[in-house]
KOLGU-662212 format. One record per atom (N, C-alpha, C): x, y, z. Coordinates in pm, whole numbers, always signed. Last residue first. Layout:
% residues N
     xx     yy     zz
      X      Y      Z
...
***
This chain:
% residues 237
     xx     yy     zz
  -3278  +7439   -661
  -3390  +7521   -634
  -3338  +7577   -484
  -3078  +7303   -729
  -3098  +7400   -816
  -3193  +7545   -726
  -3127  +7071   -543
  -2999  +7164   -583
  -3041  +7295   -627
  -3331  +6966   -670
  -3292  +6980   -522
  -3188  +7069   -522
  -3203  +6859   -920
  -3323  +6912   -882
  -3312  +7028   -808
  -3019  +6683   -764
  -2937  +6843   -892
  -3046  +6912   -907
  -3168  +6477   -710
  -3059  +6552   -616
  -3053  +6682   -649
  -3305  +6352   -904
  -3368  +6489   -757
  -3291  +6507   -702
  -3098  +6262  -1039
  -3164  +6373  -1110
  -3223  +6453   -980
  -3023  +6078   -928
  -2873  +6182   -903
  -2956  +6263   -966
  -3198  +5868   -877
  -3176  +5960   -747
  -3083  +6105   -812
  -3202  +5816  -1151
  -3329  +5891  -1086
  -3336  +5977   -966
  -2997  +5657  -1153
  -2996  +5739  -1214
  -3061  +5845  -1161
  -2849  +5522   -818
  -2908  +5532   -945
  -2971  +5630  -1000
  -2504  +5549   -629
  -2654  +5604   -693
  -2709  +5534   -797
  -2293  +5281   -592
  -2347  +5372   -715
  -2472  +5389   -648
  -2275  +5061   -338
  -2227  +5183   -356
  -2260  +5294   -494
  -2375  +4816   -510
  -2457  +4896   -388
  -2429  +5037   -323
  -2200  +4778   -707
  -2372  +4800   -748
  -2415  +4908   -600
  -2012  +4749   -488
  -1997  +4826   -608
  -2102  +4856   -687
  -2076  +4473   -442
  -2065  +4607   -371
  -2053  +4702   -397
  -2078  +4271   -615
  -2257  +4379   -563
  -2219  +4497   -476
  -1896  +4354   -912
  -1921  +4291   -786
  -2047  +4342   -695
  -1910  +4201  -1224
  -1883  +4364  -1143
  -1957  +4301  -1009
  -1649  +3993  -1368
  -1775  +4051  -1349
  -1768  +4174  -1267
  -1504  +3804  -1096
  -1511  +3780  -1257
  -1634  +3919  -1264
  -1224  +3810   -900
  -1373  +3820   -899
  -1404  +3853  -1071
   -969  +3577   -880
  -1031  +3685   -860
  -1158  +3753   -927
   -943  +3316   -821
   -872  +3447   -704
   -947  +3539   -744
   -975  +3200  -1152
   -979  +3184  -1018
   -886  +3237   -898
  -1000  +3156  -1405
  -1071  +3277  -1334
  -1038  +3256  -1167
   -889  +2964  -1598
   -773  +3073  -1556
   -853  +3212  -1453
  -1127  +2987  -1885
  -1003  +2937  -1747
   -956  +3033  -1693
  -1223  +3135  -2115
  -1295  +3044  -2024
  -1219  +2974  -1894
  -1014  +3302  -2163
  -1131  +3338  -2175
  -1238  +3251  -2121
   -757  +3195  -2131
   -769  +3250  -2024
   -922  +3352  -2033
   -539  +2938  -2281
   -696  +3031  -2309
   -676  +3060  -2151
   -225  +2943  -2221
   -289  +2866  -2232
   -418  +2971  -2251
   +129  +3023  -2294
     +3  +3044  -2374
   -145  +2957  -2369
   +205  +2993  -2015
   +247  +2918  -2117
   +130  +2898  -2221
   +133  +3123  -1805
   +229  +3196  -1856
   +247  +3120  -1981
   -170  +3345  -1668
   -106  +3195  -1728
     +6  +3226  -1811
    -88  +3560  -1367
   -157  +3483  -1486
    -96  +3408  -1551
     +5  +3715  -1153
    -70  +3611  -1156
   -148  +3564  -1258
   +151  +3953  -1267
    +30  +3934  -1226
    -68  +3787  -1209
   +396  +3783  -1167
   +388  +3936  -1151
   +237  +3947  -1119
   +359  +3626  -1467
   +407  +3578  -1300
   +397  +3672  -1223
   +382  +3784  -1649
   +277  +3716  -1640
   +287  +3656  -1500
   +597  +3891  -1618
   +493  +4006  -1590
   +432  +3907  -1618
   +833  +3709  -1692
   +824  +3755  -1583
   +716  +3848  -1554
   +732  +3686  -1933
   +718  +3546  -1838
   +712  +3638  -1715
   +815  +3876  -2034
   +662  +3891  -2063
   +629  +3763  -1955
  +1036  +4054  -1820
  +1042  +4006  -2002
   +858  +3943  -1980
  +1144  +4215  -1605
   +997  +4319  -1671
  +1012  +4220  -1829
  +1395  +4129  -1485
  +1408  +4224  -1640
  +1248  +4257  -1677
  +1264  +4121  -1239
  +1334  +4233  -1263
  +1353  +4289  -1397
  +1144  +3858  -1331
   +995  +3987  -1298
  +1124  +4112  -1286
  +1364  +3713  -1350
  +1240  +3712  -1472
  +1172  +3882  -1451
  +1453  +3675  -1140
  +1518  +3729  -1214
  +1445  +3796  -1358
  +1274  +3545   -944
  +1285  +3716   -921
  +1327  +3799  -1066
  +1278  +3325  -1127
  +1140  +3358  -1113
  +1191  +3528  -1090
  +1502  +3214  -1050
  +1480  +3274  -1162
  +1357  +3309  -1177
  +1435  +3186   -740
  +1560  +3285   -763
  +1526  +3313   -955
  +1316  +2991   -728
  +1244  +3117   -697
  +1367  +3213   -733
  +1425  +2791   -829
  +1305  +2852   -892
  +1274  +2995   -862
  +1633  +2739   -651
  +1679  +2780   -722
  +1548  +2824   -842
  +1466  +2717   -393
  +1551  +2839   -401
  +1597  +2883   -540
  +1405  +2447   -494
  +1304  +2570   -448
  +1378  +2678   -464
  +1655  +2286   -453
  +1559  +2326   -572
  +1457  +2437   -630
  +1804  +2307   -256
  +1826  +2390   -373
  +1708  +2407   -476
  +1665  +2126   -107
  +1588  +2245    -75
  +1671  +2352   -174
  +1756  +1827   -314
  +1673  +1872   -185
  +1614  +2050   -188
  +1942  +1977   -577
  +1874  +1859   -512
  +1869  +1941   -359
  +2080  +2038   -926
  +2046  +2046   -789
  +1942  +1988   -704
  +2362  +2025  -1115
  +2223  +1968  -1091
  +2191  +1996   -926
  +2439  +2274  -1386
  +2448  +2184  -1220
  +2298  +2123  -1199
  +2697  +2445  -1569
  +2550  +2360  -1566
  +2556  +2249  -1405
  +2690  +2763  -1614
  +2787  +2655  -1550
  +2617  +2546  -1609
  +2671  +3071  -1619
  +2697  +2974  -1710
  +2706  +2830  -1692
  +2632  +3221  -1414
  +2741  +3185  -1397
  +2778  +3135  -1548
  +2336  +3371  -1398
  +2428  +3433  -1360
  +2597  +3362  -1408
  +2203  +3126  -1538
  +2207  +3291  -1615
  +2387  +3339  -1565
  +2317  +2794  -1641
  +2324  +2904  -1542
  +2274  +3063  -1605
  +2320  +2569  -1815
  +2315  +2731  -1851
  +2278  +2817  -1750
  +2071  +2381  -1651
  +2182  +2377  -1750
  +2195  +2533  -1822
  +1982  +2243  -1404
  +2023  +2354  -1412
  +2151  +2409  -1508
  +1976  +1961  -1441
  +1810  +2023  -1447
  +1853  +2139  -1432
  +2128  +1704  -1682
  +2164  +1789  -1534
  +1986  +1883  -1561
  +2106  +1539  -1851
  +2059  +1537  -1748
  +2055  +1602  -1645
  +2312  +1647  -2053
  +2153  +1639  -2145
  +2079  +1625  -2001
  +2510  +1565  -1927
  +2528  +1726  -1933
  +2341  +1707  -1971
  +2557  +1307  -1716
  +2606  +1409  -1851
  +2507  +1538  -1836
  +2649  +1280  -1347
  +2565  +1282  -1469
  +2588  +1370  -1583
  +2868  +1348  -1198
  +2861  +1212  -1271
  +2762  +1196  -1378
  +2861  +1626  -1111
  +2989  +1554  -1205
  +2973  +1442  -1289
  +2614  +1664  -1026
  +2641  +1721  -1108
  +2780  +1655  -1216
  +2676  +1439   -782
  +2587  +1421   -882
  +2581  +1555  -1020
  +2873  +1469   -517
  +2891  +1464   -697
  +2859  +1452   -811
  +2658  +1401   -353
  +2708  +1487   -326
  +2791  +1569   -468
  +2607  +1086   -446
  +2514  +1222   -466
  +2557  +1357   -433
  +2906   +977   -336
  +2809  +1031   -502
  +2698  +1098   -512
  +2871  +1016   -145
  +2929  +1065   -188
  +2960  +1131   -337
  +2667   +869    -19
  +2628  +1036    +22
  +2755  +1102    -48
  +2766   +601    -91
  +2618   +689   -175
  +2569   +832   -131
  +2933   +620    +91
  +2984   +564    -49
  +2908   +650   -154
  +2806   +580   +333
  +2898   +705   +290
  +2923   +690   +155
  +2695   +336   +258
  +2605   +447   +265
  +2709   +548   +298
  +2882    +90   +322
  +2821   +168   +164
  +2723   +313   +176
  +2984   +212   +555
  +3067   +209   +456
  +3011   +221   +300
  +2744    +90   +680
  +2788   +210   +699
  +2861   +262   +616
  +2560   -164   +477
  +2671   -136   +631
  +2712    +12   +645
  +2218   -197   +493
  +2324   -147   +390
  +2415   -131   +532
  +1948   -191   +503
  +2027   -353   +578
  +2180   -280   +547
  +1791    -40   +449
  +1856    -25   +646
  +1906   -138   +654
  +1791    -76   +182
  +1855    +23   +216
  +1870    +40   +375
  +1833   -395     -3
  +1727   -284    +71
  +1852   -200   +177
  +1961   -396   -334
  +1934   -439   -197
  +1882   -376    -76
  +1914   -332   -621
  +1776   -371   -538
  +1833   -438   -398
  +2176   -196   -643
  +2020    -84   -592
  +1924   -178   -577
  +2441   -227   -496
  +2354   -309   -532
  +2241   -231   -559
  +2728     +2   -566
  +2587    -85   -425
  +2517   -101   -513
  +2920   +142   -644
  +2910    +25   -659
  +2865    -69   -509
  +2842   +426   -682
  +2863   +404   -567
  +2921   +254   -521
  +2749   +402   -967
  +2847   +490   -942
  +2926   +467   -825
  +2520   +266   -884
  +2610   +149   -974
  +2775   +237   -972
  +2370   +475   -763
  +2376   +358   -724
  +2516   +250   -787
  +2347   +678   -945
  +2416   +656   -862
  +2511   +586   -767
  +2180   +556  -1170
  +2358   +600  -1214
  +2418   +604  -1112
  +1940   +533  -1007
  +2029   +368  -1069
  +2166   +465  -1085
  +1902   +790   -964
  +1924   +699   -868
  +2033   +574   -929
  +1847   +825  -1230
  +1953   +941  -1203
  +1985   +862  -1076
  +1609   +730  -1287
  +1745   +672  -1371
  +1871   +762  -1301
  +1437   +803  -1087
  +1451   +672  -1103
  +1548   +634  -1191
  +1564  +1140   -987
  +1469  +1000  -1049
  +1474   +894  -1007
  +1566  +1397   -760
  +1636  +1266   -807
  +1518  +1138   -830
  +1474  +1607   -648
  +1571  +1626   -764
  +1635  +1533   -824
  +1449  +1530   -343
  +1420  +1618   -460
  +1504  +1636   -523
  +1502  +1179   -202
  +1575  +1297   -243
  +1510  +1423   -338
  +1330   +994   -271
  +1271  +1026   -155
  +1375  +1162   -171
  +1460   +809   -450
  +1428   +895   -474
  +1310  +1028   -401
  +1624   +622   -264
  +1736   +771   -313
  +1605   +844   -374
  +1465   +403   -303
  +1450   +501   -160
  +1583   +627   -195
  +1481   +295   -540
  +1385   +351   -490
  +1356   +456   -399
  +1716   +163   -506
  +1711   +294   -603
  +1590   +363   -603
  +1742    +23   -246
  +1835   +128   -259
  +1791   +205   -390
  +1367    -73   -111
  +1535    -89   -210
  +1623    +35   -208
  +1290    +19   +186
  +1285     +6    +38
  +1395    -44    -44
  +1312    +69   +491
  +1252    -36   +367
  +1240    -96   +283
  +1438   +309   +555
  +1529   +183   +528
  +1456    +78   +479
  +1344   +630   +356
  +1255   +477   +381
  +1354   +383   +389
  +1530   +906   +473
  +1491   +785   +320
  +1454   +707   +448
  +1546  +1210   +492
  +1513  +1071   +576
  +1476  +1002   +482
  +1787  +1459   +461
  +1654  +1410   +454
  +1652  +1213   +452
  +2048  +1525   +380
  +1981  +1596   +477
  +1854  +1576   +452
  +2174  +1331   +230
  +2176  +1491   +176
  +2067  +1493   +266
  +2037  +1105   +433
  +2153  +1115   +315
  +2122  +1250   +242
  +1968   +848   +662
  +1982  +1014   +626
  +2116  +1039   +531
  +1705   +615   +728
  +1901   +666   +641
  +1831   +807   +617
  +1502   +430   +921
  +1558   +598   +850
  +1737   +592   +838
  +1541   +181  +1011
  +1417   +224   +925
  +1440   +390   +857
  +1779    -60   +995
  +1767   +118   +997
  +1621   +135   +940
  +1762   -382  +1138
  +1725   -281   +989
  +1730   -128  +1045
  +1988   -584  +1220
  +1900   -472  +1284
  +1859   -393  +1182
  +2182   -877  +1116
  +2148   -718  +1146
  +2029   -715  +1154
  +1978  -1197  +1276
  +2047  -1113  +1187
  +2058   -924  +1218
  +1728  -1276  +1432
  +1864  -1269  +1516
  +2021  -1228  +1424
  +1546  -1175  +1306
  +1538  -1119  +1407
  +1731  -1145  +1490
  +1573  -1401  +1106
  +1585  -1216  +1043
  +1619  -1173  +1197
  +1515  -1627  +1214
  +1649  -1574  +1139
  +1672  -1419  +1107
  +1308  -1596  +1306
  +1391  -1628  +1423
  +1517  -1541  +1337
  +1147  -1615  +1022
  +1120  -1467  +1126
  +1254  -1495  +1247
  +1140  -1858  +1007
  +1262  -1738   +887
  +1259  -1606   +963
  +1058  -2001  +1147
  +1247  -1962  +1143
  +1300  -1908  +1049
   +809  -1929  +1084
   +877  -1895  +1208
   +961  -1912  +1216
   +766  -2048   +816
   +766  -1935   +827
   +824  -1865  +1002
   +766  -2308   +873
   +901  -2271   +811
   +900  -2131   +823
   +524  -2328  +1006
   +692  -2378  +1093
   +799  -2322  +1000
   +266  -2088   +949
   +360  -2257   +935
   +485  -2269  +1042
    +15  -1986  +1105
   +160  -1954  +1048
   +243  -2136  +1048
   -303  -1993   +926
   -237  -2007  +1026
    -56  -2028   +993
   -421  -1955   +651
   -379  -1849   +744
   -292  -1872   +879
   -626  -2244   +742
   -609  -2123   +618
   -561  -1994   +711
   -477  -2478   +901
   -603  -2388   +894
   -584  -2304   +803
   -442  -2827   +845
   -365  -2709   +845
   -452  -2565   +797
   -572  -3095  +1000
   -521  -3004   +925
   -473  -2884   +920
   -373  -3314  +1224
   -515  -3213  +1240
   -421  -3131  +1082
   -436  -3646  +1173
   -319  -3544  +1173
   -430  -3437  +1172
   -624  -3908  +1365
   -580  -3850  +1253
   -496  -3715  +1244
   -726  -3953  +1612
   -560  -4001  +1568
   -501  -3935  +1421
   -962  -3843  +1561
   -866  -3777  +1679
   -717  -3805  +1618
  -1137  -4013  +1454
  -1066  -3926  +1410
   -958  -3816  +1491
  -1188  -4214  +1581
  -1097  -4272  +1516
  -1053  -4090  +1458
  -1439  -4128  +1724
  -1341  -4203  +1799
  -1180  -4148  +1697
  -1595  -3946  +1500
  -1581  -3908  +1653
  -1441  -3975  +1704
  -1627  -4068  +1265
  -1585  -3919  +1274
  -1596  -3907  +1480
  -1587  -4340  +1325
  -1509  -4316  +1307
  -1484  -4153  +1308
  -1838  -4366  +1464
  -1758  -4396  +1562
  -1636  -4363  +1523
  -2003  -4359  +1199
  -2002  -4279  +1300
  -1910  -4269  +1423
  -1949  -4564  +1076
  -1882  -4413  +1063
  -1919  -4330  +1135
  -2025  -4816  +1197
  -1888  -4754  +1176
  -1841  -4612  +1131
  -2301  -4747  +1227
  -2262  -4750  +1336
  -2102  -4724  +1320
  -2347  -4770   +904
  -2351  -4642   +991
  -2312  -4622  +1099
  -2259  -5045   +945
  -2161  -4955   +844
  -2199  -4783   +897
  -2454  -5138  +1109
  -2291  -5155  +1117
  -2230  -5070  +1078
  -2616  -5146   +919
  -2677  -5046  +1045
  -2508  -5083  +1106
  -2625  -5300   +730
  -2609  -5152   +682
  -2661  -5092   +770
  -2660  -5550   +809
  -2503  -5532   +801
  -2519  -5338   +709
  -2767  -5630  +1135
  -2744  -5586   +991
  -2687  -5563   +915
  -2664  -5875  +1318
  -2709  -5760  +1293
  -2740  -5744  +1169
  -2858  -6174  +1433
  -2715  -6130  +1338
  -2788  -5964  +1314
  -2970  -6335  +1710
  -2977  -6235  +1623
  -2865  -6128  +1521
  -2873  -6672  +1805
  -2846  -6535  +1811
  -2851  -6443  +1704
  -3162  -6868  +1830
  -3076  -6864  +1707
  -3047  -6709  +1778
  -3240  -7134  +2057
  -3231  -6969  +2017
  -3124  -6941  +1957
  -3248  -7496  +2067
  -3150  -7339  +2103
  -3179  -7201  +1964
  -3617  -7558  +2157
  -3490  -7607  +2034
  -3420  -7455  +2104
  -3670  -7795  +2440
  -3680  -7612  +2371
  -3574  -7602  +2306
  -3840  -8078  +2454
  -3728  -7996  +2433
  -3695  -7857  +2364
  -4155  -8084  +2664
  -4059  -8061  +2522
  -3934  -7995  +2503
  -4167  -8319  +2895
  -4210  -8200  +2878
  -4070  -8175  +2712
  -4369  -8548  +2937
  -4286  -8570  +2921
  -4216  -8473  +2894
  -4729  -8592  +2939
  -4629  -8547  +3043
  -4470  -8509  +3029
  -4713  -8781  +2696
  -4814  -8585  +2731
  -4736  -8579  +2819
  -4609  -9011  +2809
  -4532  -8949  +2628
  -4581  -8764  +2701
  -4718  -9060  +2995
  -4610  -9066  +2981
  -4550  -8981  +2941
  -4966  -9159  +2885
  -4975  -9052  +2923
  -4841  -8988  +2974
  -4893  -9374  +2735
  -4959  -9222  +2636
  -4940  -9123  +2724
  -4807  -9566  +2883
  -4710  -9531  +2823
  -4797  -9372  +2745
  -5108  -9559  +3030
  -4998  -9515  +3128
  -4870  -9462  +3035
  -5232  -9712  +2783
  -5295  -9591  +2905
  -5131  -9491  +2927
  -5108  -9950  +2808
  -5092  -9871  +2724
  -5116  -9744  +2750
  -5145 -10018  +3080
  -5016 -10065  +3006
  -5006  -9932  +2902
  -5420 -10085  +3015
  -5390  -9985  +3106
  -5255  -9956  +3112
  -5434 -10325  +2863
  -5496 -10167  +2785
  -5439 -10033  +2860
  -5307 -10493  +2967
  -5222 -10441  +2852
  -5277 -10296  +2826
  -5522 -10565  +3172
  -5378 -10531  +3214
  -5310 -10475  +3098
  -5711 -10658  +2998
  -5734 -10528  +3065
  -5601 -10468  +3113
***
């Protein structure tokens, strides 16, 4: 009986004896909830360190010491005055001579190379010295250009041939224009009466200033027939 209860006691022992709690395995992440967790931390955290790009339009660094450099170089002339009118200091030198009346684009270059100045260097950077240079040659522009270029070739009054520029020009139209309508030659009476002078149609063109047709005022001023008969009627009796 002593062994059975022996035994008893070791069973109940064992039930009582309380169980060892195996160690909790730490939960491993995922490894494609990481990779979102990494980019995401990278467009926020990590991108700061990164170099900021360069905005469309925004001014560079090289472009601000070229602006320092101009600004602390000559002073541009925005107006040259040369035969008594205001050229663009903007522009190139053969460009801006033709701001002159009476002067091309090849009659400039002759100048220009006459004057020995550069014509594509721009014209309010030019020193003082070259721009008397070029009011001197245009001033001599009849001399330097040949004869096939001059625009007043065969003078009436003189004979001479000249080229003329700025407000000669006008004067010098209107002066053969008078000369025309004194000798009464067919240019000059087409100019006279205001009509086309270089044989152009003047049956469908050429109507304009003055009234085409018979005008209503002139309708409205005439009697009609019927009245001028009971008038003389009237008259008679």
């Amino acid at each position: 009986m002593a062994k059975k209860e022996e035994i008893k006691e070791v069973k109940d022992t064992k039930k009582e004896a309380p169980k060892k709690e195996a160690p909790k395995q730490e939960a491993i992440p995922e490894p494609k909830k990481e990779k979102k967790q990494d980019k995401k931390h990278e467009g926020k955290g990590e991108g700061k360190e990164h170099e900021k790009k360069d905005r469309k339009g925004a001014p560079k660094e090289g472009k601000k010491d070229a602006s320092k450099a101009k600004e602390t170089g000559p002073e541009i002339k925005h107006f040259v005055r040369i035969a008594n009118t205001d050229l663009d200091g903007k522009k190139s030198v053969q460009y801006g001579l033709i701001g002159i009346k009476g002067i091309s684009r090849r009659t400039a270059k002759i100048l220009t190379v006459n004057a020995a100045v550069d014509p594509k260097a721009t014209l309010g950077y030019l020193a003082d010295a070259d721009i008397e240079r070029l009011q001197l040659s245009v001033d001599s522009i009849s001399s330097i250009l040949p004869v096939w270029m001059v625009n007043k070739q065969n003078e009436i009054m003189s004979g001479e041939d000249r080229h003329l520029i700025g407000t000669d020009v006008l004067l010098g139209l209107n002066e053969d224009l008078n000369t025309m309508k004194k000798m009464r030659s067919y240019k000059g009476l087409r100019h006279d009466r205001g009509l086309r002078v270089r044989g152009q149609r003047t049956r469908s063109s050429g109507r304009r200033g003055r009234t085409v047709g018979v005008s209503r005022t002139a309708l409205m001023a005439k009697p009609k027939e019927g009245e001028k008969k009971e008038e003389t009627k009237g008259a008679g009796k």
